[in-house]
C-alpha positions in Angstrom: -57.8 27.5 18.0 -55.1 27.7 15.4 -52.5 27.0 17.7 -54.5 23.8 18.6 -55.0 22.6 15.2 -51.3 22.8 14.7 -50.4 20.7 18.0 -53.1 18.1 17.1 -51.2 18.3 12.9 -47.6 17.9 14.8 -48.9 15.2 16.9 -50.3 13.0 14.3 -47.4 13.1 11.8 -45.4 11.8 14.6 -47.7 9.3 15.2 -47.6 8.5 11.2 -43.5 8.2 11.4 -43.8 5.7 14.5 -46.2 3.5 12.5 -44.4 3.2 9.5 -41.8 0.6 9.5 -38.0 2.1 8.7 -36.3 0.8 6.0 -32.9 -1.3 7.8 -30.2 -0.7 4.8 -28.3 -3.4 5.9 -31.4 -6.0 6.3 -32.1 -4.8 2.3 -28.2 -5.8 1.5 -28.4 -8.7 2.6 -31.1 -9.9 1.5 -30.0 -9.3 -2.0 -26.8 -10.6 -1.7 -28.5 -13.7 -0.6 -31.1 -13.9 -4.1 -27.6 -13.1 -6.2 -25.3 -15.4 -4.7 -28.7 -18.3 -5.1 -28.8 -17.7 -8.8 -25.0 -17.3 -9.5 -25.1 -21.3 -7.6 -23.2 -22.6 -5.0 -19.8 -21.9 -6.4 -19.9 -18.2 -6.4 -21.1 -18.2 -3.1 -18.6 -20.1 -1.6 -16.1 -17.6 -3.4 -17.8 -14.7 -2.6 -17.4 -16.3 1.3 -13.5 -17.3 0.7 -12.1 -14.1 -0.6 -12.0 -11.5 1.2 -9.7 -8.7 -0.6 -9.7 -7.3 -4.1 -6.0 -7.8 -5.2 -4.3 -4.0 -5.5 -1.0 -4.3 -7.6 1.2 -1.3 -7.1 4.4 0.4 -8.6 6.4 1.7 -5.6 8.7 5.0 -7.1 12.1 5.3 -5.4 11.7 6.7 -1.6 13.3 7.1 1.7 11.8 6.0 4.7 13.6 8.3 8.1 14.3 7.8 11.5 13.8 10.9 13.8 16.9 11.1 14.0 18.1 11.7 10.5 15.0 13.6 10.4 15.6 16.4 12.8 19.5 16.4 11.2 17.8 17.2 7.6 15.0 19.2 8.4 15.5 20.6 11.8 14.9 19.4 15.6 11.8 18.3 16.3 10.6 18.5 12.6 7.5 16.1 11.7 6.8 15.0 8.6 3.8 16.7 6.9 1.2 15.0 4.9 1.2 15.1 1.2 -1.3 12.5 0.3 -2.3 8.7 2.4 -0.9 5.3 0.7 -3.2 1.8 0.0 -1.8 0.9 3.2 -3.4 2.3 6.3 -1.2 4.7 8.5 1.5 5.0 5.3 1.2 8.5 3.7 3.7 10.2 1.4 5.4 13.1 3.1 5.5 16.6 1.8 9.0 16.6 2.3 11.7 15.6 -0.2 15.7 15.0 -0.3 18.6 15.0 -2.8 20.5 11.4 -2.5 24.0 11.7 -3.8 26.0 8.3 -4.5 29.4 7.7 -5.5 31.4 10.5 -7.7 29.1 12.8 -7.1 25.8 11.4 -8.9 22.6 12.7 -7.1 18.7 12.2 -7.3 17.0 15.3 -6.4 13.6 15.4 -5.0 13.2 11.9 -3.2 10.4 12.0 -1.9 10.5 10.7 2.0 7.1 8.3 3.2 5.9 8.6 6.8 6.0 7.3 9.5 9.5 7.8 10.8 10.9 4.4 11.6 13.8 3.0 13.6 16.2 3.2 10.6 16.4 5.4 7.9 16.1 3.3 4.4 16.2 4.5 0.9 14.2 2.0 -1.6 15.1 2.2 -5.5 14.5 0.6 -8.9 17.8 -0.9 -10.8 17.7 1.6 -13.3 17.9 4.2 -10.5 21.0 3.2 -9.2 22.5 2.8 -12.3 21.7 6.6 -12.8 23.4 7.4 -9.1 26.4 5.1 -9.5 25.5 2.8 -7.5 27.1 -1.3 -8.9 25.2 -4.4 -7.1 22.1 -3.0 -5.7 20.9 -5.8 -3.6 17.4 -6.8 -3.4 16.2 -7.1 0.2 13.1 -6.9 1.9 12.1 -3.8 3.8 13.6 -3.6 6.8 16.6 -6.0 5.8 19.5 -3.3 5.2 22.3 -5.0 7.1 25.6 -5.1 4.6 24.0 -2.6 2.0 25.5 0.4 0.5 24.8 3.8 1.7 24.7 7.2 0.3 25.0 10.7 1.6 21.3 12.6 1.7 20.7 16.4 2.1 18.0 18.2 3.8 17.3 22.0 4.0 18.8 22.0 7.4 21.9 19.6 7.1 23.3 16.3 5.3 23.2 12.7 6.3 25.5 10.2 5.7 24.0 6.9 5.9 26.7 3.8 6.6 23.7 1.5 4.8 20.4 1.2 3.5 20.3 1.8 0.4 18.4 -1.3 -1.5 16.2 -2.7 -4.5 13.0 -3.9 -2.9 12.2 -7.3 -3.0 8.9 -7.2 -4.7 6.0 -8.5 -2.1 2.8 -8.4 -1.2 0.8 -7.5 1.7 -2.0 -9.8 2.9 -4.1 -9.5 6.3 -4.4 -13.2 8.2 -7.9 -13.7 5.9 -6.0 -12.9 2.5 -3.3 -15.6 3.5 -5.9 -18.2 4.9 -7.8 -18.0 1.4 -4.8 -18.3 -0.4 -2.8 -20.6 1.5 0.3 -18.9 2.2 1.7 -18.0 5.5 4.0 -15.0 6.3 7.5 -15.1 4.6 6.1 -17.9 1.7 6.8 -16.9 -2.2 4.4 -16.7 -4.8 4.1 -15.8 -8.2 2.2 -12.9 -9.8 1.0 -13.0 -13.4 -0.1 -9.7 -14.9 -2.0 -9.2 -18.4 -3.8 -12.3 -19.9 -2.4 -14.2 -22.8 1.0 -13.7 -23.4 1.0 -12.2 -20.0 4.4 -11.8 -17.5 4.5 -13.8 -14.5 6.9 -13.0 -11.5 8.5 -15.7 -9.5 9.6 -14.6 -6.5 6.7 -12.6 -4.8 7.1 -12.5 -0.8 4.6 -12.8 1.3 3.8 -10.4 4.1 1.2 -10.9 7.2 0.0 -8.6 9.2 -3.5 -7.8 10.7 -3.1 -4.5 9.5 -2.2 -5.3 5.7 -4.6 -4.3 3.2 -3.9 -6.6 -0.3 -1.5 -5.5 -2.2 1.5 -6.3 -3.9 4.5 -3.9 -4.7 6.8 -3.6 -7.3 9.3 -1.2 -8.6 9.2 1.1 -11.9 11.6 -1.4 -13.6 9.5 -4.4 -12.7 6.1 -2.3 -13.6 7.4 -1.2 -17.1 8.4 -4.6 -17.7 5.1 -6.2 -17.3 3.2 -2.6 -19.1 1.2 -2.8 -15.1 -0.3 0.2 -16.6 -2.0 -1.4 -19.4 -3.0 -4.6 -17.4 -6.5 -5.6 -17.0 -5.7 -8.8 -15.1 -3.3 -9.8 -12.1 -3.4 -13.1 -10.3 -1.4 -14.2 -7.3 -0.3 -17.8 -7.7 0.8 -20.5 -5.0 3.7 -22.2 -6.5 
């Protein structure tokens, strides 16, 4: 008898759970974002439709990006680089592993820290101040990727040195937008902007270059110099500008 009561118990609660409605969490979002946007009015909705991204401003400390190549000379063969921590941008994580660069007469930078993935060619990114410190006179700014006619350096691993022809540069400060964050702010792969950081007497940048790709999360990147400049630190605004 017992045992029956407790089939008959079991089979009305489940009969209970199918009659009550679930609650659809997404349905519920929505339909509050809907009552917000209709009493913010008709221009906050139409912003909250045009912009996608939250703008992320960055300060990028001097780092090396490696090929496999120079990879497996510095740390070994077949060495892969171990994660330390993941960047803003997806699939970009700082590596575990670090370097000493050493520049002309001698000067070196110990513990360079090396960002992941490898890539095709090994490139060492640095603020002014930086390669004033190694000894390095006219560091040109170039954009990633853009190393052809730069001065190189000599960088040591655990298991070997490097000697790199080129590829040592000042990043061109830039920011990272997918299709979306372009289309909303009108800007098309390889345009300049501005950036303004801090209100009032704020600092605004002038040549900010734009970069589009599907994978792109918003962001813009500068180096220490440019970030102590501007106190990025103690900014509570940043605005990307069309010039």
């Amino acid at each position: 008898m017992k045992e029956n009561i407790l089939q008959q118990s079991s089979v009305s609660v489940s009969m209970v759970r199918e009659m009550t409605p679930q609650v659809n969490r997404a349905a519920v979002e929505s339909i509050v974002r809907e009552i917000v946007l209709k009493r913010l009015g008709p221009c906050a909705q139409k912003d909250a439709a045009a912009h996608p991204s939250r703008l992320v401003v960055n300060a990028s400390a001097r780092h090396m990006h490696v090929s496999q190549a120079d990879l497996d000379a510095l740390f070994g063969p077949g060495h892969q680089l171990k994660l330390l921590h993941p960047l803003y941008q997806q699939g970009s994580f700082s590596a575990e592993e670090t370097v000493v660069l050493i520049g002309p007469r001698g000067r070196s930078i110990s513990n360079l820290r090396i960002l992941g993935p490898v890539r095709s060619a090994s490139q060492i990114e640095m603020a002014f101040t930086d390669a004033v410190a190694l000894g390095i006179e006219n560091l040109p700014i170039r954009l990633s990727g853009d190393i052809e006619g730069t001065p190189g350096a000599f960088v040591m691993g655990p298991q070997g040195v490097v000697e790199l022809k080129q590829g040592v540069i000042r990043a061109a400060m830039h920011a990272h937008m997918s299709p979306a964050d372009a289309e909303f702010y009108g800007v098309r792969h390889r345009d300049v902007m501005k950036l303004k950081v801090g209100d009032g007497t704020g600092v605004t940048f002038d040549r900010v270059h734009v970069r589009v790709d599907p994978a792109f999360r918003l962001e813009v990147h500068l180096d220490t110099d440019e970030a102590n400049a501007c106190a990025l630190h103690l900014a509570k605004q940043v605005e990307l500008l069309k010039p």
